[in-house]
C-alpha positions in Angstrom: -71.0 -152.6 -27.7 -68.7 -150.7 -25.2 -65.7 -150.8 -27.5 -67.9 -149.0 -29.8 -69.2 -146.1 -27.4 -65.9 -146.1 -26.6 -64.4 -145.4 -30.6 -67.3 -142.8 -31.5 -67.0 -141.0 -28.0 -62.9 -141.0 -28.9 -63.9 -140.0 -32.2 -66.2 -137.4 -31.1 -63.4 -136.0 -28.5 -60.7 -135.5 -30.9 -62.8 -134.0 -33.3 -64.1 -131.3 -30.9 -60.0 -130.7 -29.8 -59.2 -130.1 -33.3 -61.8 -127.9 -33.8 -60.8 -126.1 -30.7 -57.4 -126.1 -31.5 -58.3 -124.9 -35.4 -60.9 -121.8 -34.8 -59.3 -118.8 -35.8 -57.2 -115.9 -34.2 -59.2 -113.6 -32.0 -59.5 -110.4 -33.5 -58.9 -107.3 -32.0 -61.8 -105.1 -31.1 -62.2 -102.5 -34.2 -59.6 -103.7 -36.7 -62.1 -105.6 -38.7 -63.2 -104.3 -41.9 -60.5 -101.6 -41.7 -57.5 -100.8 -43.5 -54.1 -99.9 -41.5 -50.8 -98.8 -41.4 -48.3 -101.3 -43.4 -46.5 -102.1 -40.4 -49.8 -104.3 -38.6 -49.0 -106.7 -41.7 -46.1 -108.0 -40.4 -45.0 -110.0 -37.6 -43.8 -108.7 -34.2 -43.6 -111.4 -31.9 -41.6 -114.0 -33.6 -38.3 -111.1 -33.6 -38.3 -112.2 -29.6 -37.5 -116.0 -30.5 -33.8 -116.1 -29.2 -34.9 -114.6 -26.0 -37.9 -116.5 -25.2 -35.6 -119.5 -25.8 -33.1 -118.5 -23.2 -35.8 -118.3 -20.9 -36.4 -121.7 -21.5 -33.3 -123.4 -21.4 -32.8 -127.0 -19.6 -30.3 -125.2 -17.2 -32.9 -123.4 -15.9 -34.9 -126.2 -15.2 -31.6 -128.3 -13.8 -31.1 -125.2 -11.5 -34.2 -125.2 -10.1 -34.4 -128.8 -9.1 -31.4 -128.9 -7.5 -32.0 -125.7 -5.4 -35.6 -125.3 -4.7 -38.7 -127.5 -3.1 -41.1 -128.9 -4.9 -44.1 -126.8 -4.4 -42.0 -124.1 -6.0 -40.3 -126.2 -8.9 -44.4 -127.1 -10.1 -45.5 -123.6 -9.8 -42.4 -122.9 -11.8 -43.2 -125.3 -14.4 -46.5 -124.3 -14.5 -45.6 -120.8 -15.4 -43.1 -121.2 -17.7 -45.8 -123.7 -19.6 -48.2 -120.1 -19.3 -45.8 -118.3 -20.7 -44.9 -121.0 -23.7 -48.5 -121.2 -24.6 -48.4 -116.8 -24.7 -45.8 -116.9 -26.5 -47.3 -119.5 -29.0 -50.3 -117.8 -29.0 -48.4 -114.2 -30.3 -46.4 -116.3 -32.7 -50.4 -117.3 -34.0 -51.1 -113.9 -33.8 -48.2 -113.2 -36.2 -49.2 -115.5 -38.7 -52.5 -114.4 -38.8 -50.8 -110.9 -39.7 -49.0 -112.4 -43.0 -51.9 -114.4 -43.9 -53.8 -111.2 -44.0 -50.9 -109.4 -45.7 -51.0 -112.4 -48.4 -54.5 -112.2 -49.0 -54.4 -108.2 -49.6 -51.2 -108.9 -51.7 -53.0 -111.2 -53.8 -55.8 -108.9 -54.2 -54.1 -106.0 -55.4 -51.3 -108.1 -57.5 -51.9 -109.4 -61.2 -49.0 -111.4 -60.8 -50.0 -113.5 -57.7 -50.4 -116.9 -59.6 -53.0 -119.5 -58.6 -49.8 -121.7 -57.6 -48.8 -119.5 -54.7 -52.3 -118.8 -53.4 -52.4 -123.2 -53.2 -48.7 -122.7 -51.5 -50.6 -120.5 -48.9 -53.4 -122.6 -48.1 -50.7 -125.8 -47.7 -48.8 -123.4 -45.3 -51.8 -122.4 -43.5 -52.6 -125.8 -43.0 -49.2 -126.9 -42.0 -49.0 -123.7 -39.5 -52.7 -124.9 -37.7 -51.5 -128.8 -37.2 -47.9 -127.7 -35.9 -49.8 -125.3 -33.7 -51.9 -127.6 -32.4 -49.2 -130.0 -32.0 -47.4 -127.4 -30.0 -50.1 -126.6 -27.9 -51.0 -130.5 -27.3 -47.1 -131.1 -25.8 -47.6 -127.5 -24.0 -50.6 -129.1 -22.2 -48.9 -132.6 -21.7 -46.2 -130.7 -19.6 -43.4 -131.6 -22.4 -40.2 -129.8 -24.5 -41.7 -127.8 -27.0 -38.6 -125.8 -27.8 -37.6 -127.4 -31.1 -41.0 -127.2 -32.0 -41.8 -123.7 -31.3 -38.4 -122.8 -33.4 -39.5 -124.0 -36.8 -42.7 -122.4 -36.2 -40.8 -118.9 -35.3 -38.3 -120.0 -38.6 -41.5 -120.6 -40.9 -42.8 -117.1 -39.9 -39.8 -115.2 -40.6 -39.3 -116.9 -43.8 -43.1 -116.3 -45.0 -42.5 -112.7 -43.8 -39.4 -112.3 -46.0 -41.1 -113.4 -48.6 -44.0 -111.4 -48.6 -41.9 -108.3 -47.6 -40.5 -108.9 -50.9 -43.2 -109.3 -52.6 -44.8 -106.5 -51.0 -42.7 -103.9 -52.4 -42.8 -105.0 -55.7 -46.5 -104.6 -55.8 -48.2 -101.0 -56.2 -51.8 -100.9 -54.9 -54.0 -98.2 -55.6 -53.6 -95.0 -53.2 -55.5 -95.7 -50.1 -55.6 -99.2 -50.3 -53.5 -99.4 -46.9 -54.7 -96.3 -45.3 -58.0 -96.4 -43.3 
């Protein structure tokens, strides 16, 4: 009977995390329901990659050892881990940008087939589980670096793409202004 408690309270536990880990971007305060300049459709954050990397390379993190106590090596860790998860959060932030762009692109384009709206929903899905898998080794204390790369390197791809496609599509005047 305890190994059973113990499965549905496991069960119950990792069901809550990824529903935590899933929920959508916060909003900000007065951009729903309104249109906007182009330029909020596209990422910002994952441009920073290569110097958010530098600032966590495995020298640092040698240096540090070797040169300062430990009280200050954990609080170091611990910030660099604060900043990771930022970061990670602004790359989510990003992705919600394109996934907006997609779904006004798809709205105002004929020739947006039912195959790449499945391609998004695949991507979206595959963005939320590396994110959470991100945030999960983030929390554990571990290298996330690789990690965080291909989710940087998915973002500027999708925003290629839909750059692209953007400027083949004409929507109706106003459709981007507020």
């Amino acid at each position: 009977m305890n190994e059973l408690a113990m499965y549905i309270g496991l069960g119950a536990l990792l069901l809550a995390a990824a529903a935590f880990l899933l929920r959508p971007a916060a909003a900000k305060p007065g951009a729903r329901g309104r249109g906007g300049e182009a330029a909020e459709f596209f990422p910002v954050h994952c441009r920073y990659f290569p110097q958010v990397l530098r600032a966590f390379t495995s020298e640092d993190a040698q240096y540090i050892a070797g040169r300062a106590p430990s009280a200050v090596r954990r609080q170091w860790e611990s910030r660099r881990r604060q900043a990771a998860r930022m970061y990670l959060a602004a790359l989510r932030e990003d992705f919600a940008r394109l996934n907006r762009l997609s779904r006004l692109l798809a709205l105002h384009a004929a020739s947006i087939s039912a195959s790449r709206e499945a391609e998004m929903f695949w991507l979206n899905l595959r963005f939320q589980i590396l994110y959470a898998v991100v945030s999960c080794r983030l929390s554990l204390g571990w290298s996330a670096a690789d990690d965080v790369r291909h989710i940087a390197s998915l973002i500027g791809r999708l925003g290629s793409q839909l750059e692209h496609a953007a400027l083949a599509v004409n929507p109706p005047a106003g459709a981007l202004a507020p």
